[in-house]
N, C-alpha and C positions, 0 to 999 in steps of 0.2 A: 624261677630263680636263675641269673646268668650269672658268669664267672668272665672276666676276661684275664686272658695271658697275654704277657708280656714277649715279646721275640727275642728279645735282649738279653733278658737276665732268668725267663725262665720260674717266676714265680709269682702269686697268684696275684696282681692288682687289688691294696688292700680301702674297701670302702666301695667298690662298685656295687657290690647287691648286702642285704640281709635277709635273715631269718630267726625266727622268734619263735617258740613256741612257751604258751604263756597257760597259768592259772590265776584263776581268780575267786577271790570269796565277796559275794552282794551281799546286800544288807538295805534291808528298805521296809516297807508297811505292812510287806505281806510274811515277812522271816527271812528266815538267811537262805541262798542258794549257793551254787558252786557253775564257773565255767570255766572248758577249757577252747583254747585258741590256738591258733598257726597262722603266724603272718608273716607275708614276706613281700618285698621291693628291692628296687633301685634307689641308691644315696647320690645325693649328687649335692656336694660341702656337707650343708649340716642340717639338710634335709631328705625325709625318709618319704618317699610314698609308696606302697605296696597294694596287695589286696590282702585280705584275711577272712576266715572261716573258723567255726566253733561248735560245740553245742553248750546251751544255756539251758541249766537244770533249776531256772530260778520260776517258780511257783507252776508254771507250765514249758514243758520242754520244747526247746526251738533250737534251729541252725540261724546263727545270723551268717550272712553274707556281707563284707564291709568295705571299703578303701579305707588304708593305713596312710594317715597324716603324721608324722615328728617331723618336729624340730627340737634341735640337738644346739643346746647355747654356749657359747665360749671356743676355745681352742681344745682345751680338753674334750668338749662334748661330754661332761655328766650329767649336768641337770638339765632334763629335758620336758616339753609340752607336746601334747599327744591330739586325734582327734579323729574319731573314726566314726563313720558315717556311712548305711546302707539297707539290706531290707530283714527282718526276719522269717521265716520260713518254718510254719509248725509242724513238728514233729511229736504232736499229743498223743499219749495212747490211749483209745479208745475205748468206753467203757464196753460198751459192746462185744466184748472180750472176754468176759468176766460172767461168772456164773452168779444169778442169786436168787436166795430163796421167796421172797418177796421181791419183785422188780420194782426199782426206782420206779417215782412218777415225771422221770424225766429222759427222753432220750438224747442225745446230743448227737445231731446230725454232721456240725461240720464245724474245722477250725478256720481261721486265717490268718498270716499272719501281717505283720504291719512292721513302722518304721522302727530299726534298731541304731542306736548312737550313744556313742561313748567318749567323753574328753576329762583330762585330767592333768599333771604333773606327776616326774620321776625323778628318777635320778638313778645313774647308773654306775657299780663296782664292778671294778676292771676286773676278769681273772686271769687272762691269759693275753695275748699279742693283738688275736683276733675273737676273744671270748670275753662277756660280760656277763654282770646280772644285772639286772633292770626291779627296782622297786618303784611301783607308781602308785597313786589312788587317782580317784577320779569319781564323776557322776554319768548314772547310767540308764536309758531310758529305754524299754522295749516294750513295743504293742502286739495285740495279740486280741483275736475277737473267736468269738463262739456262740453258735446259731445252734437254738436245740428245740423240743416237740415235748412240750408239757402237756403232761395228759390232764382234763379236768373234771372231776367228777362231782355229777349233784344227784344229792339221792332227797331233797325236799325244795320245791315243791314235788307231788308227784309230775309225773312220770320221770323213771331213771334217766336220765343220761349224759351220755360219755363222750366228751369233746376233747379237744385238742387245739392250744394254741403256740404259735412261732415264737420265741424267744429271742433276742439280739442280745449280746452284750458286749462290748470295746473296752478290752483295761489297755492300759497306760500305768507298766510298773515302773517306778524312780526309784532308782537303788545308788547307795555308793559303792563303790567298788576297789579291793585293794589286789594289786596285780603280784605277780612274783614271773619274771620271763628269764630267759637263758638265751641271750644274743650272739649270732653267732656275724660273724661280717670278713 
């Protein structure tokens, strides 16, 4: 985040940079999650580009990492279009952690994560000179894959035995998404 001062008059250039910090409630196939955000750029008219970061508690936990797109319409700059775009990064906890009394027949070796994107519509109530609130929705797309070691047992025909095979799976969760931010500029 930059600020620029003025020589002149001494006070802070209003619209050179912002910052956001934002929550969110999803909602998509898999139930509802919750994320929070921080993002921040440079304005330059009535457009926002920044970066931003989070974590996403929707069905598996993840950090997206993103670039912040607005655009800000009219002279007021209320209602705005959004569009963020970048990677996510899993932060799953690990069952392996976990005590039990009978062990899964599964162990999950490893997460990844994949692409995360978000774009929508807001609109923003002024509170103060340099303060707003930002109400958006939007749709929201985050990937996320898991490779795990299923164990497999056959106890007929005879003889016993105990194998193991790799599992892959790639989701692609689609959720909507309703924002609540606190802008500051």
């Amino acid at each position: 985040m930059s600020t620029s001062m003025m020589a002149q008059t001494n006070k802070i250039k209003k619209g050179s940079s912002y910052l956001m910090p934002q929550m969110a409630l999803l909602n998509g196939s898999s139930g509802m999650g919750a994320q929070v955000q921080l993002s921040g750029g440079l304005v330059r008219n009535n457009w926002h580009l920044g970066l931003g970061t989070g974590i996403d508690y929707y069905e598996m936990r993840s950090i997206p990492l993103y670039t912040d797109i607005r655009y800000h319409f009219g002279k007021e700059q209320k209602v705005f279009a959004y569009m963020n775009l970048g990677y996510n990064f899993d932060w799953v906890q690990k069952m392996d952690d976990k005590v039990y009394i009978v062990p899964p027949a599964m162990n999950t070796l490893k997460y990844t994560g994949g692409l995360y994107g978000d774009w929508g519509i807001g609109y923003n109530i002024k509170i103060s000179k340099n303060h707003s609130l930002a109400l958006s929705t939007g749709f929201s797309i985050k990937q996320m894959g898991e490779e795990y070691q299923e164990l497999l047992f056959s106890i007929w025909p005879w003889p016993v035995t105990n194998e193991s095979a790799i599992r892959k799976f790639d989701y692609t969760f689609k959720r909507v998404s309703l924002k609540v931010a606190y802008r500051l500029w």
